[in-house]
C-alpha positions in Angstrom: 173.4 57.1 161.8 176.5 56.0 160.7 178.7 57.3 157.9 179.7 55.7 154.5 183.5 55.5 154.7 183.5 55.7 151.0 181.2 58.8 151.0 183.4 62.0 149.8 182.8 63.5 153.1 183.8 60.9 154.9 186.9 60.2 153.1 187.5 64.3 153.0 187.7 64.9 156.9 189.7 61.7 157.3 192.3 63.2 155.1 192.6 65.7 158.2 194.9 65.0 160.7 193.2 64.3 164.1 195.4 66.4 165.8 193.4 69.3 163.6 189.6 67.5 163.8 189.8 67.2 167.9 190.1 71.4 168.1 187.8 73.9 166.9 188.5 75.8 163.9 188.1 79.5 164.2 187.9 81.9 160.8 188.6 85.5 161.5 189.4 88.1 159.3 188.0 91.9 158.5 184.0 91.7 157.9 183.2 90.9 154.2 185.9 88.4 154.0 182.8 85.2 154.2 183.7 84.2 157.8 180.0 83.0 158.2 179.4 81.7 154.4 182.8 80.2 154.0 182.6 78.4 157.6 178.9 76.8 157.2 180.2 75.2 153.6 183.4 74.0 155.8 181.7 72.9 158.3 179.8 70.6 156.7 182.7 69.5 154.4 184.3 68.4 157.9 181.3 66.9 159.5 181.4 69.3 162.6 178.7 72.0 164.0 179.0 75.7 162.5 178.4 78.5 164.8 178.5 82.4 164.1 179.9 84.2 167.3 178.2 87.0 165.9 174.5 85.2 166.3 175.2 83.6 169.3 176.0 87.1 171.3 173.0 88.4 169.8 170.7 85.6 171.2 172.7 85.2 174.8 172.3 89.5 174.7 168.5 89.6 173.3 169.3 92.4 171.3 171.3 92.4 167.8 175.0 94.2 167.8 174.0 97.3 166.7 171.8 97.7 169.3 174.8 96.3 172.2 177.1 98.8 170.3 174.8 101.5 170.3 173.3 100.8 173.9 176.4 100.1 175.9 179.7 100.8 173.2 182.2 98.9 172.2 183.8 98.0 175.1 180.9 96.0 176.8 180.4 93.8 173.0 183.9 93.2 172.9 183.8 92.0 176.6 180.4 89.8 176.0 182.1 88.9 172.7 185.0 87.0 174.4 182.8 85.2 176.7 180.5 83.9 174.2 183.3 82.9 172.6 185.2 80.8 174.9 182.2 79.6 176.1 181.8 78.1 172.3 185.5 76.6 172.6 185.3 75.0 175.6 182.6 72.6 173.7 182.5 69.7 171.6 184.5 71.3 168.7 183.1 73.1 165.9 183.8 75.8 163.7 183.7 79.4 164.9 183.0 82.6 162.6 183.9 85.4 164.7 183.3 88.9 164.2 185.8 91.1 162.4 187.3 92.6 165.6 187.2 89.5 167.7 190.6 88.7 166.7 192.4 92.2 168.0 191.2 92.2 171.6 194.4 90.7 173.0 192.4 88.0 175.9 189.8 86.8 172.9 193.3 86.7 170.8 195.1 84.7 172.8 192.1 82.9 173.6 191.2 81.6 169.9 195.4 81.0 169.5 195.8 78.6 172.3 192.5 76.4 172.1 191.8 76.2 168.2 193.1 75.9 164.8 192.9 79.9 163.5 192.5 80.8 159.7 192.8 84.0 158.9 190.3 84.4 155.5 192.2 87.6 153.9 190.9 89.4 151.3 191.5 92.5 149.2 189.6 95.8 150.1 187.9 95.4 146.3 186.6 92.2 147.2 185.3 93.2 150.9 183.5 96.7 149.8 181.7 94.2 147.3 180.7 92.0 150.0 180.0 94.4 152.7 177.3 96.5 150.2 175.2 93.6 150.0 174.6 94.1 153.5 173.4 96.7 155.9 173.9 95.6 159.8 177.7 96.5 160.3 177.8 98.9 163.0 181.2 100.4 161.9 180.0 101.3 158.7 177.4 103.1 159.5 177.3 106.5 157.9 180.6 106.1 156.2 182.8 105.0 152.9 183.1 101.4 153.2 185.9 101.5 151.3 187.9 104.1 153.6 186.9 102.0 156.6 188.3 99.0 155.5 191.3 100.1 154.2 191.9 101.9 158.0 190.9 98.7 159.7 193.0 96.8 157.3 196.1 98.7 158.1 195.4 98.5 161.9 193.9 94.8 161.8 196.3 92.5 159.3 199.2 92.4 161.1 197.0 90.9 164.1 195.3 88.2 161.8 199.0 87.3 160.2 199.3 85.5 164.1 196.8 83.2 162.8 198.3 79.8 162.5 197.1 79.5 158.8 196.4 82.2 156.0 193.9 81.4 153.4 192.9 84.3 150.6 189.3 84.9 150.5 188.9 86.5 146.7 186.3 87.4 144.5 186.2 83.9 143.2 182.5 81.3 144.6 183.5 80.4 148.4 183.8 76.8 147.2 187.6 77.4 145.9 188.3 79.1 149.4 186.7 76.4 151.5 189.0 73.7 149.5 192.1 76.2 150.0 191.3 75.7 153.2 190.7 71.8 153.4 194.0 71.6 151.8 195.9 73.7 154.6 194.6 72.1 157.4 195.5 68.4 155.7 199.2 69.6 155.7 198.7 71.9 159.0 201.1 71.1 162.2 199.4 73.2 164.4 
């Protein structure tokens, strides 16, 4: 099937500089801040295949992340999560949601850093508790404040997600405004 070149998608992603459309684009960023919502809607704005690291280590582990975190700790997810995810990058490019601690394990960092274009989706702690009540799956919230976890991971995690080659805020506002924020980044981006 071929594409319209006067379709809005079409003419979107061509507005992208190649350089940017031949490398996977990987969204990280503290849980809550719509690294899976927000990377579906862009994905499909760009024409590529959206995957959620966070999906794909459940199915390769046959078990969902609270299990793998409860079963084996941390340490083993964050191992498996690095795999799965440079297995992801060495593919056809796409766009990559990755889990909210992805990002600090220094090998997956460096990882994401040299074989993709990395957005870090920021967004304040207001905005995240919102986000993060709607759900309840997140391992490191489990019996606590969300809003006294995020601010700790916040103040540990945001100076790792400033090395992201862009920064995009991720408010309270519908994901469409972010997902164009981030069209328009990556149409000016050198990385």
């Amino acid at each position: 099937m071929s594409r319209n070149p006067k379709s809005p998608a079409a003419t979107r992603s061509q507005a992208i500089p190649a350089s940017i459309r031949e490398r996977s684009i990987v969204l990280v960023g503290l849980m809550g801040s719509g690294k899976s919502t927000i990377g579906r809607r862009l994905a499909q704005r760009l024409g590529m295949r959206f995957a959620d690291a966070d999906d794909e280590i459940e199915r390769a582990a046959g078990m969902t992340i609270s299990d793998i975190f409860a079963r084996f700790g941390e340490a083993h997810f964050r191992d498996g999560e690095r795999r799965v995810i440079q297995r992801l990058l060495t593919g056809k490019p796409l766009v990559l949601a990755t889990g909210g601690g992805a990002f600090i394990n220094d090998d997956t960092r460096a990882l994401i850093l040299d074989s993709s274009l990395c957005i870090w989706l920021d967004a304040d702690i207001p905005t995240l508790v919102d986000r993060v009540a709607r759900r309840s799956h997140r391992p490191l919230l489990k019996d606590r404040d969300p809003g006294e976890v995020l601010r700790e991971l916040a103040a540990v995690r945001n100076p790792i997600y400033a090395e992201a080659h862009v920064r995009v805020s991720s408010a309270s506002t519908p994901h469409e405004h972010t997902v164009r924020a981030i069209m328009e980044a990556i149409a000016t981006c050198k990385s």
